[in-house]
N, C-alpha and C positions, 0 to 999 in steps of 0.2 A: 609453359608452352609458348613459343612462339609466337607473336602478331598474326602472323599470315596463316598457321595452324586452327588459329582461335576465331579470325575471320568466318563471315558464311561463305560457303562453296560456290554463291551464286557472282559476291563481289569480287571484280575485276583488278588482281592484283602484277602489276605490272614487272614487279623481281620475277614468280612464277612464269608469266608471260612470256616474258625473254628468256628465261632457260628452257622452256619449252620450244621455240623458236629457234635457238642457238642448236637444238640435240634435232630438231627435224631439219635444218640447215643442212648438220652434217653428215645425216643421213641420206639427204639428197643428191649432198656432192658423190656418195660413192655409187650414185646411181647412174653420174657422169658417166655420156659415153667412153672408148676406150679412144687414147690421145687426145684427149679432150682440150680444150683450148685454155688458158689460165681464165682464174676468174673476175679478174680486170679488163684482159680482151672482151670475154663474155658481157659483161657490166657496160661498155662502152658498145660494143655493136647493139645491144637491148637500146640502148639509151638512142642512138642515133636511127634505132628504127622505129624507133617511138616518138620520138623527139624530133626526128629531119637532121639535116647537116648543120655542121657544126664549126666552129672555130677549133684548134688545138687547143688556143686558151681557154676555153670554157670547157673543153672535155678534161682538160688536164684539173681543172677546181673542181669539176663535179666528181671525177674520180678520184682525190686526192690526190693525186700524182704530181710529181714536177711537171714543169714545160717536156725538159730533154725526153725524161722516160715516156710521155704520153707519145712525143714525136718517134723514137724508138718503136713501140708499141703499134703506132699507124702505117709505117712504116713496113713490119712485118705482116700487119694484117693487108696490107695494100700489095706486097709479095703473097699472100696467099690468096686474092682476089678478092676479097670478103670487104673491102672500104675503097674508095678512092677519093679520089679530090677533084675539087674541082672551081673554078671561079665564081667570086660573089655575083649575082645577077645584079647587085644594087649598089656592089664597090669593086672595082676589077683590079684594087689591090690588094683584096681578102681573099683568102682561098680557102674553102670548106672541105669539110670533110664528110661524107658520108656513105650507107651503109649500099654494096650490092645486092644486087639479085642472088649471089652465090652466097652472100652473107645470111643473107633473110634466111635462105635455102639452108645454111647450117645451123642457126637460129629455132628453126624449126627442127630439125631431127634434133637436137640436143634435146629441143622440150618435149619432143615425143616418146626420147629416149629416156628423161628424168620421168616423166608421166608415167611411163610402166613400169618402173619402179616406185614409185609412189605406190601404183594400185597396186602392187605385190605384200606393198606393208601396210594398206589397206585394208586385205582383205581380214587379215589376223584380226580386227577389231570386228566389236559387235555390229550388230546392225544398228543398234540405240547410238552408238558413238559415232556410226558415217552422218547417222541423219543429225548430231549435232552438227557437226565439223561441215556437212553441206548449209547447214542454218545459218552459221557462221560465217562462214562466205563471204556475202555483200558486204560484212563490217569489218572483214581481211583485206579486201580489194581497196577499200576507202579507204584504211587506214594506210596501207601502202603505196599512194598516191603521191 
């Protein structure tokens, strides 16, 4: 049998973990609204509305992307209204990047839009597995900090 088989059910096994994580990922994404924005755009506007603006070069490392692609990327989203630029208040030869009001505003119905599809595949589980998965919570949120 197995390691992680033979394990108690209560220890925290991290292979488990992530394939759990990885199947409710991609459950998630089909809960994308419809033309939904890629999910690098998506990751970048989160990031800059959480984070405040940004360099290209620092969005381009935290996304893994190259420089070009990130500036490509900003570029489209700053044609969709959703990002713009704008001058360092503390270097006027930096130029930031961050997220709009129309941004925020898509930001927001995407995750109202993923949310009710969540609670659709929610509801299929017991009520003993919501009140874990709400137990869980605060040490989902921490961990993905």
């Amino acid at each position: 049998m197995p390691a992680a088989e033979t394990a108690p059910r209560t220890a925290l096994d991290p292979a488990r973990l992530t394939g759990a994580v990885e199947r409710l990922f991609s459950l998630l994404r089909h809960g994308n609204p419809p033309n939904d924005i890629s999910l690098t755009a998506a990751s970048t506007l989160w990031r800059l509305e959480r984070e405040g603006p940004r360099r290209l070069t620092e969005l381009a490392a935290a996304e893994g992307v190259t420089q070009p692609a990130m500036s490509q990327l900003v570029q489209r989203l700053e044609r969709d209204g959703v990002t713009g630029r704008a001058t360092d208040p503390d270097d006027g030869r930096v130029v930031l990047v961050h997220v709009t009001d129309a941004g925020r505003d898509l930001l927001a119905r995407r995750r109202a839009h993923r949310a009710e599809h969540l609670a659709a595949l929610l509801i299929d589980l017991s009520p003993e597995d919501r009140t874990l998965i709400a137990a869980a919570l605060p040490a989902l949120e921490r961990l993905a900090r």
